[in-house]
N, C-alpha and C positions, 0 to 999 in steps of 0.2 A: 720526726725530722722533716716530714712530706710537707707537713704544716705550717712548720717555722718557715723553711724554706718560702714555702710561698709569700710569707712576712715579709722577705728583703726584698720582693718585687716591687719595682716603684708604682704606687698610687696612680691612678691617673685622674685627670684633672676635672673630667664631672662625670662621678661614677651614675651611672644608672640603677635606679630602685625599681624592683616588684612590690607592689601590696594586692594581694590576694584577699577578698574580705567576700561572707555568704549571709550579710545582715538577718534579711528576710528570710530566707533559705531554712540556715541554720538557728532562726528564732535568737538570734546572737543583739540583741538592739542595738548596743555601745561597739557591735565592727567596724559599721560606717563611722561613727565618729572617731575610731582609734587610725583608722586608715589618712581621714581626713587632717588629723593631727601631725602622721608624720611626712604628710606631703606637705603641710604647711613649715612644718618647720624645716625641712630639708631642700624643698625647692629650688630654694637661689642659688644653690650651682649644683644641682643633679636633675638628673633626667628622671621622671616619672612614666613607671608602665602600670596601669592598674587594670585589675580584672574583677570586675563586679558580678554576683549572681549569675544568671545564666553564663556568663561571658567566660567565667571559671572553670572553664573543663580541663577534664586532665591533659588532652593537649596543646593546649594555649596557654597552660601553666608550663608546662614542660620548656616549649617552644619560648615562652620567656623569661623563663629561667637558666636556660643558655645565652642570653644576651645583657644579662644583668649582673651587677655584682653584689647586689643586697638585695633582698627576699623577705617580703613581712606578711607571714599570715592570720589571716585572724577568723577560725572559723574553728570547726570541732576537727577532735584528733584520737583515734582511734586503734589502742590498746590491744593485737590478739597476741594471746598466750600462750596459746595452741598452735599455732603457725604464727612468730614471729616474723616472719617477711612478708604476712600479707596484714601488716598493722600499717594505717595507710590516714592521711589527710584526706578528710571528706569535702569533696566539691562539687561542684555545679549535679542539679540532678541522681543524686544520690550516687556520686559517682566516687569511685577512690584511686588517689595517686599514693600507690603502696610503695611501702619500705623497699620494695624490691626492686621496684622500679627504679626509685631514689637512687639506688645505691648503682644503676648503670649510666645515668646520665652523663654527659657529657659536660662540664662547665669552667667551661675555660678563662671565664670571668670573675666566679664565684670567689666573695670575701665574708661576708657574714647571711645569717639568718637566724630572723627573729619567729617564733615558733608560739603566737600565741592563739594554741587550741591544747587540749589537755590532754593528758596521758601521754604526751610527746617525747618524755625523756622515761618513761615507764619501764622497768626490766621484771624480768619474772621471780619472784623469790624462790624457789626452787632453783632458781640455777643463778645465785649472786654474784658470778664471775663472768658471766654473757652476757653484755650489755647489748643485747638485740634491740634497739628503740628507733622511734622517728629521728632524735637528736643526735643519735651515733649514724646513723646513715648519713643525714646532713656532712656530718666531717668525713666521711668517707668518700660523699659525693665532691668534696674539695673543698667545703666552707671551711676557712679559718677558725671560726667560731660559732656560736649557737646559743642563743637562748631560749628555752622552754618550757613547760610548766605540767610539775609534776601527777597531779590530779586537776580536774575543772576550778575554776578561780571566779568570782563573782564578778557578771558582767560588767560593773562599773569602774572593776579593780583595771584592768586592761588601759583602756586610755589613758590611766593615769599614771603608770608606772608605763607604757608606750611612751607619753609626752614628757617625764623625763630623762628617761632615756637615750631618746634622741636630742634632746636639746643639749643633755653631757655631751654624747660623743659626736653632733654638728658644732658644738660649741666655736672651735677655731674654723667650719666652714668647711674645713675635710677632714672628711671620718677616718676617723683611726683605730681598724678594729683591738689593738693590742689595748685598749682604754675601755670595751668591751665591759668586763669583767667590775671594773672601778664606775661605770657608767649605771650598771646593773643594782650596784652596790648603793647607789646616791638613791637611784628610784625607790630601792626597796626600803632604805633606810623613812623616805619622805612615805611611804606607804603606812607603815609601822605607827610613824608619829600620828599618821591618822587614824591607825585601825590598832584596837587594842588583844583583838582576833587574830592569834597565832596561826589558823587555816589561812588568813587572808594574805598572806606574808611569806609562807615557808615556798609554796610550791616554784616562784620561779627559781632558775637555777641558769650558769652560764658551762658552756662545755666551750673546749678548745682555748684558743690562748688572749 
């Protein structure tokens, strides 16, 4: 109910974007270019915040991610089994902005997040009814929605399923995260037609509405 609710909130008129990307860092080649992608195609009427390499600490992510309403990361994502709440997005300097974290922020902004580093929606088999993950925290932290990917995905798959996904859900110019899910769907579908590799395909997934 927490979530819908937040849905009949009106839009505002140029939301502000995060991208988060650790190229170099994370040995990631295609981050820079997936980042690059959705600020081009989002640009003409939202606000770009980007935080590159070094500049991506956990609290300059933190810090602007309370001031945004969409969040794109693109860097590794880090799975513990063991203690779920310290499974965490790896950033600047081998540093980690944990589940646990996630899950107190503040985001009084927050509309969606695009979650592309791996193991982000990961839950433990042993316990298939606690969905402890990076993408369940996301909605807990208030994102309406979430997309992320189930295990690592081949670096070139990312921008391309990035670029059309934003270009769905820019299409009419303001993002509609409830088109999310149908947005997710077109990407994954033009992926497919390219790739005949069922790993290349499955893992992403969208959570929330």
């Amino acid at each position: 109910m927490a979530i819908l609710a937040k849905c009949q909130e009106p839009r505002i008129s140029k939301p502000k974007l995060l991208t988060v990307a650790l190229p170099i860092e994370s040995a990631l080649g295609h981050a820079g270019d997936e980042v690059q992608l959705v600020q081009r195609i989002t640009s003409s009427n939202t606000m770009i915040h980007q935080l590159l390499e070094t500049d991506a600490t956990v609290e300059n992510v933190k810090e602007a991610m309370a001031k945004c309403s969409f969040v794109h990361f693109a860097c590794h994502g880090l799975q513990d089994s063991n203690q779920p709440l310290q499974s965490a997005m790896l950033l600047a300097n081998d540093t980690k902005l944990t589940l646990a974290e996630i899950t107190r922020l503040k985001l009084p902004h927050a509309q969606f997040a695009f979650l592309s580093a791996c193991q982000t929606p990961t839950g433990d088999k042993k316990y298939p009814e606690e969905a402890m993950h990076l993408a369940a925290g996301m909605l807990v932290a208030g994102y309406q929605g979430v997309i992320a990917t189930m295990w690592s995905i081949q670096d070139s798959d990312g921008p391309s399923v990035t670029q059309e996904f934003y270009k769905y859900l820019w299409k009419d110019g303001k993002p509609d995260v409830t088109q999310a899910a149908y947005a997710l769907h077109y990407a994954v579908e033009k992926l497919r037609k390219e790739s005949t590799l069922f790993v290349q395909w499955v893992p992403f997934i969208h959570m929330g509405v």
